[in-house]
N, CA, C and O atoms as a GROMACS GRO file, in nm:
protein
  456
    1UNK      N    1   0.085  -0.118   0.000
    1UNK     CA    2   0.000   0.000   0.000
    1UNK      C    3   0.089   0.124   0.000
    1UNK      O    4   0.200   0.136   0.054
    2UNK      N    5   0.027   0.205  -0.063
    2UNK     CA    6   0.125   0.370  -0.081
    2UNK      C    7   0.065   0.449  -0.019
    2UNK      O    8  -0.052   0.475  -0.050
    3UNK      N    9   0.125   0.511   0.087
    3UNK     CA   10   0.037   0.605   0.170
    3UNK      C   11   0.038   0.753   0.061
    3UNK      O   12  -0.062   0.825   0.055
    4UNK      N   13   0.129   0.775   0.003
    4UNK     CA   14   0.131   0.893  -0.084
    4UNK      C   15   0.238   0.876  -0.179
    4UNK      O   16   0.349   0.827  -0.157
    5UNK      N   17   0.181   0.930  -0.311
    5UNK     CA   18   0.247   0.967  -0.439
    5UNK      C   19   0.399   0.988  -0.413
    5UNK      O   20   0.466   0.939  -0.504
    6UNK      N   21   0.473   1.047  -0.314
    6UNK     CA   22   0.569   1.057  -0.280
    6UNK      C   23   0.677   0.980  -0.236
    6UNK      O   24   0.793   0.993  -0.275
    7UNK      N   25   0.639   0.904  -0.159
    7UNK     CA   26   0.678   0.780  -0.131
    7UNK      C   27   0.746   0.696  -0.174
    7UNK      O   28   0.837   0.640  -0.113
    8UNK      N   29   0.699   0.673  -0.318
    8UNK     CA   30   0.727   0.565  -0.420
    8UNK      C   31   0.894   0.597  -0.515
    8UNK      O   32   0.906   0.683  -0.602
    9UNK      N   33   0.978   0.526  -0.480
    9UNK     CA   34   1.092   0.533  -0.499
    9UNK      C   35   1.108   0.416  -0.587
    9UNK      O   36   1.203   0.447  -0.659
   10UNK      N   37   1.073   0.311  -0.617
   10UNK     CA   38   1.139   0.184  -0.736
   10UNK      C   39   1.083   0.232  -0.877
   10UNK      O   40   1.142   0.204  -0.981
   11UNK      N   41   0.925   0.334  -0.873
   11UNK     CA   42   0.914   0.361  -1.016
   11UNK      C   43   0.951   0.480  -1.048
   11UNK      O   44   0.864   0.549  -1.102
   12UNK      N   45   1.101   0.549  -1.024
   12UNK     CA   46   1.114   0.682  -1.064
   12UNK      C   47   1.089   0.700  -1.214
   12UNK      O   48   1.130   0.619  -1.298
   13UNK      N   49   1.016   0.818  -1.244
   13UNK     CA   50   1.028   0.833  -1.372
   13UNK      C   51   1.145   0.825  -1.457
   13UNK      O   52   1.246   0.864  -1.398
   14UNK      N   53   1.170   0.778  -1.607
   14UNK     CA   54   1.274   0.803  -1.669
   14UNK      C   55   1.332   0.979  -1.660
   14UNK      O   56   1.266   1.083  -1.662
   15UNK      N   57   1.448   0.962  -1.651
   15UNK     CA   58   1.468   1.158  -1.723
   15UNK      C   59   1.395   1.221  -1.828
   15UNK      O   60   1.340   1.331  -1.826
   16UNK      N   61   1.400   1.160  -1.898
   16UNK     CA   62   1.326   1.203  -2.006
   16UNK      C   63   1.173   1.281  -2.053
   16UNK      O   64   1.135   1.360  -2.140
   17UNK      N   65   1.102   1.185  -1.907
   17UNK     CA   66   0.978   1.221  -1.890
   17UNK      C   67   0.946   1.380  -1.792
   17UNK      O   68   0.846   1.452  -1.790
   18UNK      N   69   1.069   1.390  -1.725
   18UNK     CA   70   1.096   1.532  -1.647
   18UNK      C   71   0.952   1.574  -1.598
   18UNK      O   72   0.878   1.479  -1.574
   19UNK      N   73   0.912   1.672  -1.584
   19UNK     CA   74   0.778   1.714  -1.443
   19UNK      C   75   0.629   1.681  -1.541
   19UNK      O   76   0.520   1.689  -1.485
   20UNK      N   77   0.637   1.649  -1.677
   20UNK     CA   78   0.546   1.580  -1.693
   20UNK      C   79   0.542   1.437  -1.696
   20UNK      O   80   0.502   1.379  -1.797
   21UNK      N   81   0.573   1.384  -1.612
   21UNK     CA   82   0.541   1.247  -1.654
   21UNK      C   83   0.384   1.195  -1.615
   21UNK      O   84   0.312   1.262  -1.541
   22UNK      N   85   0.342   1.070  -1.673
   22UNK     CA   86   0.252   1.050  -1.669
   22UNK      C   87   0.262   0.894  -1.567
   22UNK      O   88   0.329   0.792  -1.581
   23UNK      N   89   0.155   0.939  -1.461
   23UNK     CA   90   0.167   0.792  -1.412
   23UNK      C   91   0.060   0.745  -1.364
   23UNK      O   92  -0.035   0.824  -1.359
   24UNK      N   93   0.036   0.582  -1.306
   24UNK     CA   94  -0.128   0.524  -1.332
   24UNK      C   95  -0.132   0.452  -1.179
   24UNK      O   96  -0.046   0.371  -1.147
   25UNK      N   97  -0.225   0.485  -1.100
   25UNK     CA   98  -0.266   0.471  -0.952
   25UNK      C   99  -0.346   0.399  -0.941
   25UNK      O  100  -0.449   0.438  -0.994
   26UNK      N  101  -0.354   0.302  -0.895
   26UNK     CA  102  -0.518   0.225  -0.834
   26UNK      C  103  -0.538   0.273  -0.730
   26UNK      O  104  -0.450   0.342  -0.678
   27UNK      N  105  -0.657   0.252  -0.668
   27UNK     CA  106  -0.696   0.362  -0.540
   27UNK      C  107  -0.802   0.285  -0.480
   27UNK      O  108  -0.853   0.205  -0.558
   28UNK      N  109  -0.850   0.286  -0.364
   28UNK     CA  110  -0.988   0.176  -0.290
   28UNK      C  111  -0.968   0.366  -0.124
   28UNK      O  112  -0.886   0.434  -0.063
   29UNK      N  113  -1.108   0.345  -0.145
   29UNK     CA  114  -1.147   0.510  -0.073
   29UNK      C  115  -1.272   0.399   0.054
   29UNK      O  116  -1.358   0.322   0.012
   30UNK      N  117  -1.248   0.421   0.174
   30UNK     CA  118  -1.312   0.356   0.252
   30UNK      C  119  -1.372   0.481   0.351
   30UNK      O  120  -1.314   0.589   0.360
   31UNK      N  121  -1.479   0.452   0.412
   31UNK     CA  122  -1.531   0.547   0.500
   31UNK      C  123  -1.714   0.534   0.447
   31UNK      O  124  -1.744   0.428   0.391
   32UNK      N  125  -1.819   0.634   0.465
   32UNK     CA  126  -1.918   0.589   0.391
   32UNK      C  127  -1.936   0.692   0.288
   32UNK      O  128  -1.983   0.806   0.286
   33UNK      N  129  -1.866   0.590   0.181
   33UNK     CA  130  -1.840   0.709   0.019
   33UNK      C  131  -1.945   0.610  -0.094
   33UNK      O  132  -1.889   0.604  -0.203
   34UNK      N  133  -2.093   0.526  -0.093
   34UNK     CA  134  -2.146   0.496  -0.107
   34UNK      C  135  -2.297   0.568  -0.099
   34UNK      O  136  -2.319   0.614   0.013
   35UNK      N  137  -2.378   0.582  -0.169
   35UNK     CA  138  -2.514   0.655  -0.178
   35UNK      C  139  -2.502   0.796  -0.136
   35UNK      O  140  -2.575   0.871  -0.071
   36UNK      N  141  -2.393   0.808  -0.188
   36UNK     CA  142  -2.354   0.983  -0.214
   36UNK      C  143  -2.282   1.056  -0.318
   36UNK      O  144  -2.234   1.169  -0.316
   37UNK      N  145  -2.286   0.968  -0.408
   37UNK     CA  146  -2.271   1.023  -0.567
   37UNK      C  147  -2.137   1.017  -0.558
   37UNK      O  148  -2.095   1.122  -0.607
   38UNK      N  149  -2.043   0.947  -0.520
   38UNK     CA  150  -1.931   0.968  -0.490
   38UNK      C  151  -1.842   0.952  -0.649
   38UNK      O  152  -1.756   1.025  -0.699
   39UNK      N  153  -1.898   0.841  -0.693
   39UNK     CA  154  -1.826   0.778  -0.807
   39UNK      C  155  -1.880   0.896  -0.934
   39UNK      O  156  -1.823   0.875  -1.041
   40UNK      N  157  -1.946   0.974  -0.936
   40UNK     CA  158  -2.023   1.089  -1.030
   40UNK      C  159  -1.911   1.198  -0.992
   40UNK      O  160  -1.834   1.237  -1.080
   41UNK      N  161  -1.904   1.237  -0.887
   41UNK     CA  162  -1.791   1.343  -0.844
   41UNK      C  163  -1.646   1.334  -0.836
   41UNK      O  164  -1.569   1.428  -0.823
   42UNK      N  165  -1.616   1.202  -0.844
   42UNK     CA  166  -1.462   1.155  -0.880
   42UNK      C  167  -1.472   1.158  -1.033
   42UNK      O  168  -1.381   1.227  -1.081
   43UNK      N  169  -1.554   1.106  -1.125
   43UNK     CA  170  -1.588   1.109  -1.254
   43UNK      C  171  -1.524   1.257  -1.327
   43UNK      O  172  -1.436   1.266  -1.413
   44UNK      N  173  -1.618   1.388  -1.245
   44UNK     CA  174  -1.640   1.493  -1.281
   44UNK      C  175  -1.448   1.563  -1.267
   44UNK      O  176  -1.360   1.602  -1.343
   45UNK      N  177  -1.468   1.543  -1.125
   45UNK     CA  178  -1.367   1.559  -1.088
   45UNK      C  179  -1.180   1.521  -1.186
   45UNK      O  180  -1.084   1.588  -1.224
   46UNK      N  181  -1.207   1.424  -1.185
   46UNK     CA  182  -1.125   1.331  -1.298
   46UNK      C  183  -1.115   1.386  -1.454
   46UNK      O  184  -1.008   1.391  -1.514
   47UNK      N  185  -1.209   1.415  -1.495
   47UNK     CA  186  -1.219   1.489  -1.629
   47UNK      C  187  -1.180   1.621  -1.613
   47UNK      O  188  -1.114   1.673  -1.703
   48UNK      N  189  -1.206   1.677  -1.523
   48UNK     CA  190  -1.196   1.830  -1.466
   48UNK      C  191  -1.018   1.853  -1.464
   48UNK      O  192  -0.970   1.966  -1.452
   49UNK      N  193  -0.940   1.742  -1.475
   49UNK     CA  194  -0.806   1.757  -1.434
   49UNK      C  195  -0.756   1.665  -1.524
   49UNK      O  196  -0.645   1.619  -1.499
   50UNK      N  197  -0.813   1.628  -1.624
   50UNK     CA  198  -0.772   1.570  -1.758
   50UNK      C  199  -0.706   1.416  -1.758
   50UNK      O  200  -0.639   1.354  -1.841
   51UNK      N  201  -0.768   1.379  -1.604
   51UNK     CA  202  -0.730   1.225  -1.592
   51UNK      C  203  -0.836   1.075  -1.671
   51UNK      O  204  -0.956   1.050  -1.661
   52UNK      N  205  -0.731   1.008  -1.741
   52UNK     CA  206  -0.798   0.916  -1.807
   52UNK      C  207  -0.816   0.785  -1.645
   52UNK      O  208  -0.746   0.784  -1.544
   53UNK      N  209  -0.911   0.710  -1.675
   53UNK     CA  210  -0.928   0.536  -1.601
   53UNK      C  211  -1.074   0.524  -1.580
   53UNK      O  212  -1.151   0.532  -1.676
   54UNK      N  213  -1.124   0.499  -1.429
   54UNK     CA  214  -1.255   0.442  -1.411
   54UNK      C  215  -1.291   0.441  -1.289
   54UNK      O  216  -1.200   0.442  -1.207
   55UNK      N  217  -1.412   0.439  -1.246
   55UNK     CA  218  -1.450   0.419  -1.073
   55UNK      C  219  -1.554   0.325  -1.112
   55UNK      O  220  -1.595   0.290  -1.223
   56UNK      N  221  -1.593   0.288  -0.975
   56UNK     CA  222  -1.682   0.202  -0.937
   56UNK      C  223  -1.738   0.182  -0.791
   56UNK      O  224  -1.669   0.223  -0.698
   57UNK      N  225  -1.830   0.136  -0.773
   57UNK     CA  226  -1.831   0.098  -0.628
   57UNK      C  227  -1.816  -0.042  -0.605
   57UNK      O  228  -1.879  -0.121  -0.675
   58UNK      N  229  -1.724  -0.090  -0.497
   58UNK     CA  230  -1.717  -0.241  -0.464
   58UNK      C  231  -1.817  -0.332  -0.385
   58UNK      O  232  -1.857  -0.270  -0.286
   59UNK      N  233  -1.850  -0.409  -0.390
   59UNK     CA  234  -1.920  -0.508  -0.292
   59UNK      C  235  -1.950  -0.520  -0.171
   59UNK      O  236  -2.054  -0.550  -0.111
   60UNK      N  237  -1.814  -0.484  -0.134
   60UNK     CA  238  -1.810  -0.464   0.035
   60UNK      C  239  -1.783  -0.303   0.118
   60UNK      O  240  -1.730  -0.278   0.227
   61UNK      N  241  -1.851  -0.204   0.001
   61UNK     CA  242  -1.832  -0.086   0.062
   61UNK      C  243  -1.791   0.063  -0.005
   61UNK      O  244  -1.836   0.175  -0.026
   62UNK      N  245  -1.682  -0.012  -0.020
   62UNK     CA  246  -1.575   0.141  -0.060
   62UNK      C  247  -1.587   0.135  -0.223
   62UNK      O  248  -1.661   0.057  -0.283
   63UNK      N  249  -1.491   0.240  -0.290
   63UNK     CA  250  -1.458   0.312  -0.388
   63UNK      C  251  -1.384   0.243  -0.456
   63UNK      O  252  -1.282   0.245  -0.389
   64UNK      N  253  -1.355   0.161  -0.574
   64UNK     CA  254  -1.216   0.114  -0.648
   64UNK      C  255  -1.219   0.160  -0.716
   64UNK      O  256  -1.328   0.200  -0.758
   65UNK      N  257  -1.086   0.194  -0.787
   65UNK     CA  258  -1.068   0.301  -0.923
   65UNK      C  259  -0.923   0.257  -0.959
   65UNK      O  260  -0.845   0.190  -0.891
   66UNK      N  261  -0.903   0.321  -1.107
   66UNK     CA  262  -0.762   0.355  -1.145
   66UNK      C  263  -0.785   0.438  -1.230
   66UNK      O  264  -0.858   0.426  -1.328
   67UNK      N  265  -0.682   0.584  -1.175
   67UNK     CA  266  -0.672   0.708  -1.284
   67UNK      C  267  -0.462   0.707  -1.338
   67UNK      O  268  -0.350   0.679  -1.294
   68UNK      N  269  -0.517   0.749  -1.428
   68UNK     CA  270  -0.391   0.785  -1.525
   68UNK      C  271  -0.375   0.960  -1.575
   68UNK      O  272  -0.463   1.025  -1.631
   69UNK      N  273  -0.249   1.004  -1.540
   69UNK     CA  274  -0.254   1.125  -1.588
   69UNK      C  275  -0.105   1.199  -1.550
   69UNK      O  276  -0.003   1.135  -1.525
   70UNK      N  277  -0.113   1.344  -1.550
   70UNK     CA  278   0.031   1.394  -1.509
   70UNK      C  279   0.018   1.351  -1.375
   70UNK      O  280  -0.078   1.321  -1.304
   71UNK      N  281   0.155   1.357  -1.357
   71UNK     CA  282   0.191   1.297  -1.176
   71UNK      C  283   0.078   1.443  -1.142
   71UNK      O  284  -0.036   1.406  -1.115
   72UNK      N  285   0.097   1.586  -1.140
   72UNK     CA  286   0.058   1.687  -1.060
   72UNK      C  287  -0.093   1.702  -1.050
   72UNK      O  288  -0.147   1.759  -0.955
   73UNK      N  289  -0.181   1.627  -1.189
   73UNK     CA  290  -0.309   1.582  -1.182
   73UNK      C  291  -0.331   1.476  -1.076
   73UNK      O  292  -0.385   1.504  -0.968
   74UNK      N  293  -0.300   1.387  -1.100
   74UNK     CA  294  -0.300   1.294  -1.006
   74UNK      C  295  -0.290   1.318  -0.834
   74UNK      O  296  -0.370   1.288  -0.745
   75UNK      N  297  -0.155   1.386  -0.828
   75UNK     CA  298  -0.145   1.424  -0.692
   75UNK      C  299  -0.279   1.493  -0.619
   75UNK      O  300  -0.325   1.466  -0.508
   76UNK      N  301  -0.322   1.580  -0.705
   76UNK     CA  302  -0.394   1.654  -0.689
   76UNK      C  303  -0.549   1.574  -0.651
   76UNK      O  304  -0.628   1.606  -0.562
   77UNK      N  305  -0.560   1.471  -0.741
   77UNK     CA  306  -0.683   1.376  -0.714
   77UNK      C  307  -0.700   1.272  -0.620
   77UNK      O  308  -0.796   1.203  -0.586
   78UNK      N  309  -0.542   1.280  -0.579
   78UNK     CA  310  -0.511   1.176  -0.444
   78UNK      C  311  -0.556   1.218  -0.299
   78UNK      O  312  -0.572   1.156  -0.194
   79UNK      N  313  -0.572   1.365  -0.343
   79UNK     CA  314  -0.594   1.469  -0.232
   79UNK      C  315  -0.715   1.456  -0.210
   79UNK      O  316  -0.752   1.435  -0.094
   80UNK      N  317  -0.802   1.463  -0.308
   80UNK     CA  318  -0.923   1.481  -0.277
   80UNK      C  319  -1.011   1.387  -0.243
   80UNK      O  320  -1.120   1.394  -0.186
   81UNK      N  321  -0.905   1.237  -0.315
   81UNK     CA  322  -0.977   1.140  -0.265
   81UNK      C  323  -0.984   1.097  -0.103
   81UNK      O  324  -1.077   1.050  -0.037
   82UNK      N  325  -0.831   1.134  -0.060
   82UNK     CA  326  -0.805   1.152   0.108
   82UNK      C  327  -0.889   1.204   0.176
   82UNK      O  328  -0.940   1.146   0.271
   83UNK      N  329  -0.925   1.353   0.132
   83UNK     CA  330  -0.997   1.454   0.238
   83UNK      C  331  -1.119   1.509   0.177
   83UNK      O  332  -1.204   1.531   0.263
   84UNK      N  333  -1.155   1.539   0.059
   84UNK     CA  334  -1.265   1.594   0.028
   84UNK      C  335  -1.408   1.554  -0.011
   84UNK      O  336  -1.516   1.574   0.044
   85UNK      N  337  -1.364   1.474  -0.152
   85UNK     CA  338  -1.517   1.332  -0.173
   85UNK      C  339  -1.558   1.472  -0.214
   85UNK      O  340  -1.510   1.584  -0.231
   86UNK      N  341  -1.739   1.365  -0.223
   86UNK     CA  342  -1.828   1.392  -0.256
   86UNK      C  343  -1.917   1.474  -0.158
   86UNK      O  344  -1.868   1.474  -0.045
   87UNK      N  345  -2.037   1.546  -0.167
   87UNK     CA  346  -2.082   1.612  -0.051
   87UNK      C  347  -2.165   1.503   0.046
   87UNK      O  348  -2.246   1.423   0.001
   88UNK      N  349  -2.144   1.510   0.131
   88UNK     CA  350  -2.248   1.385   0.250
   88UNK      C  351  -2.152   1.273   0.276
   88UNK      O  352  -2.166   1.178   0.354
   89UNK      N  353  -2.044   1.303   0.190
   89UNK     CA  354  -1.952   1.177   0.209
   89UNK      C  355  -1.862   1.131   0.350
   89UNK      O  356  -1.821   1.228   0.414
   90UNK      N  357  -1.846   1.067   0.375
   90UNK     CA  358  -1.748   1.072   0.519
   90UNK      C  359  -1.610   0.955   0.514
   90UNK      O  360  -1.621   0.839   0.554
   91UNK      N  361  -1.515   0.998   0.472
   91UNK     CA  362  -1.380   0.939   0.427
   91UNK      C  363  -1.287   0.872   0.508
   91UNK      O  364  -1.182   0.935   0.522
   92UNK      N  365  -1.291   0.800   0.548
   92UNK     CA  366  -1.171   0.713   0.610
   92UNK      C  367  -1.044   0.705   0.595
   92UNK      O  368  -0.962   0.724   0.685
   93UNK      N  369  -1.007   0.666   0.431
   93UNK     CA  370  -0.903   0.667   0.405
   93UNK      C  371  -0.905   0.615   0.275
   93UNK      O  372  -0.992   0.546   0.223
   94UNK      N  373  -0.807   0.653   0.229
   94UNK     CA  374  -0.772   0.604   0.092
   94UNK      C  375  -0.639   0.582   0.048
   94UNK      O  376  -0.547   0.663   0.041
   95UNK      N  377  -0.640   0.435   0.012
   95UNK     CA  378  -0.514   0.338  -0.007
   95UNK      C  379  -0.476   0.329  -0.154
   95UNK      O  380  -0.561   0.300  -0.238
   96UNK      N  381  -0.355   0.352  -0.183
   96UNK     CA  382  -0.326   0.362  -0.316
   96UNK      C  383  -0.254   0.229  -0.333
   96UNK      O  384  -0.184   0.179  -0.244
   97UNK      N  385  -0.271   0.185  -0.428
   97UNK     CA  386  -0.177   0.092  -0.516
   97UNK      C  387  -0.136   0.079  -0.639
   97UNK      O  388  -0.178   0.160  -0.722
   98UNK      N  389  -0.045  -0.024  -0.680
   98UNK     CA  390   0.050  -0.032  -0.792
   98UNK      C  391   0.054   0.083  -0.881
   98UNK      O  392  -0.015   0.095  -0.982
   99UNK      N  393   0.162   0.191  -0.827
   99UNK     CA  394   0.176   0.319  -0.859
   99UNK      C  395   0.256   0.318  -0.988
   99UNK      O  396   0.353   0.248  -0.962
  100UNK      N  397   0.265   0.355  -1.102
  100UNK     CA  398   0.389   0.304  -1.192
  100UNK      C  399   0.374   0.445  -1.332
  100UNK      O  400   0.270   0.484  -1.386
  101UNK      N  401   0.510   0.489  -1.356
  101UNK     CA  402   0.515   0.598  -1.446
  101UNK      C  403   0.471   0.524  -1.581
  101UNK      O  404   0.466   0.401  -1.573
  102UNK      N  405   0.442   0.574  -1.688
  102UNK     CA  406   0.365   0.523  -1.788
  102UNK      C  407   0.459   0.647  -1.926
  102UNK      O  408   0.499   0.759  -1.895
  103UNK      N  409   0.473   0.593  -2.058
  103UNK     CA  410   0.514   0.660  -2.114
  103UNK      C  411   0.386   0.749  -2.190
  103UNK      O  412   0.403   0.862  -2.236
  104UNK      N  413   0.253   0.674  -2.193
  104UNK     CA  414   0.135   0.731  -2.242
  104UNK      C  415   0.034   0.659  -2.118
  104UNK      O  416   0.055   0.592  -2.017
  105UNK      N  417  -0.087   0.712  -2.186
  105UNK     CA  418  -0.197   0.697  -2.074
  105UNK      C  419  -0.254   0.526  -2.194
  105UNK      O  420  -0.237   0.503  -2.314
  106UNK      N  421  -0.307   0.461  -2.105
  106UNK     CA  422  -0.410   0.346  -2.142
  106UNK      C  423  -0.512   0.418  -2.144
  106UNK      O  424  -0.581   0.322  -2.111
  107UNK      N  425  -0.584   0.497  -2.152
  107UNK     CA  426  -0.750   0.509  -2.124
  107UNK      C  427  -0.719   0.623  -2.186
  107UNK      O  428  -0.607   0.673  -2.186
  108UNK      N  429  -0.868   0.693  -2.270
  108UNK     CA  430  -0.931   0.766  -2.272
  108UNK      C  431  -1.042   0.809  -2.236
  108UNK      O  432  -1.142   0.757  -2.286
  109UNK      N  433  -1.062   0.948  -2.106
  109UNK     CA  434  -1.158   0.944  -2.067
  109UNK      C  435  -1.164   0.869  -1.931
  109UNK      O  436  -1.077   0.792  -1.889
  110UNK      N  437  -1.280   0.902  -1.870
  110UNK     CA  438  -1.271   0.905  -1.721
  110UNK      C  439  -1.459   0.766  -1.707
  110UNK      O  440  -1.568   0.797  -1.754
  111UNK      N  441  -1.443   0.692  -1.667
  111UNK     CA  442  -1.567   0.610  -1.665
  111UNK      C  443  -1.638   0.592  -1.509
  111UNK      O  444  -1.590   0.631  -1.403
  112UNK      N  445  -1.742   0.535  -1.528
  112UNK     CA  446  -1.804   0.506  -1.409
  112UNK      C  447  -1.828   0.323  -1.425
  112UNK      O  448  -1.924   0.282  -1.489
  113UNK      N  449  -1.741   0.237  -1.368
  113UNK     CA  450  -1.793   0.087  -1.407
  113UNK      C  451  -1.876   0.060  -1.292
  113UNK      O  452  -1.860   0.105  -1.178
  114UNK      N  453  -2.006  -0.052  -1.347
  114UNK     CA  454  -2.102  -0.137  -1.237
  114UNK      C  455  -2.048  -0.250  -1.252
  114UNK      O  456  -2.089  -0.347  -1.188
   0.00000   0.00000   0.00000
């Protein structure tokens, strides 16, 4: 688990890719972020900051996702997934995984999966 974007030291970006690089996060958001539009406002949110991947809600609760985009987009959406959400939402925490720089994005566009 990655407590923050920062952290992550085995996938340094190449040089090449310098302060834009692009990199791809999985994410699981726990707390009660369910029947509060949560996955509509990460959606919005996500497009709003030009990040490509997907949300969903899981089975047992929480939020799963993976966004792709500039590290400073991203950072930025890591934030909000931590502390802000959706309105009515109440956040626990949010656990990042398999963090990894990307030379392009996989996705176009930001989804909502059932």
């Amino acid at each position: 688990m990655i407590q923050d974007i920062q952290d992550v030291d085995p996938a340094k970006p190449p040089r090449e890719l310098g302060h834009s690089a692009i990199v791809s996060v999985e994410f699981e958001v726990y707390g009660q972020v369910q029947g509060v539009y949560f996955t509509k406002y990460c959606r919005e949110r996500c497009l709003e900051l030009g990040l490509g991947g997907w949300v969903k809600n899981s089975k047992k609760g929480t939020i799963l996702g993976k966004m792709q985009g500039e590290k400073r987009y991203v950072e930025q959406m890591i934030s909000w997934l931590s502390k802000t959400g959706s309105p009515g939402c109440r956040i626990e925490r949010c656990d990042l995984l398999n963090l990894e720089y990307l030379r392009r994005p996989e996705f176009r566009g930001f989804t909502i999966r059932f």
